[in-house]
C-alpha positions, 0 to 999 in steps of 0.5 A: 320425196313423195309419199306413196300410198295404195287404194284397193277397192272393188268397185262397189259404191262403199269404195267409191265413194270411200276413194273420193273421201280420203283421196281428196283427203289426203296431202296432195304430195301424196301419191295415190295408186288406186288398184280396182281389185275386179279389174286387176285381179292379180294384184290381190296377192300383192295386196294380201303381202300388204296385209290388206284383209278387205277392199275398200282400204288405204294403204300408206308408210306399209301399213293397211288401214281398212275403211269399211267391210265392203269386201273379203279379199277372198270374195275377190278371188 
């Protein structure tokens, strides 16, 4: 069965660089959606119903774990 997990980011290079780190990190059966909140703006309430409060953050197994303050998600808005 694989695994998986979503990246929310914004674009700035905090999230980047955080992308490449933990993607790379990850289990490769994990698979990775990685959503560019600037670009998809309308997967902001999906990721607020995931209980992401600010980019860049990593969501896996339903349970949001923030990286770094890079950005509020009502910044984004």
């Amino acid at each position: 069965m694989t695994k998986v997990a979503t990246f929310y980011h914004a674009g700035c290079p905090v999230c980047i660089s955080a992308e490449h780190t933990l993607v790379d990190l990850l289990d490769k059966s994990i698979k990775v959606d990685i959503v560019h909140l600037g670009e998809h703006p309308d997967r902001i309430a999906v990721a607020e119903v995931a209980g992401v409060k600010s980019v860049p953050a990593l969501v896996i197994n339903g349970l949001p774990l923030h990286i770094n303050f890079g950005a509020s998600l009502n910044d984004l808005k």
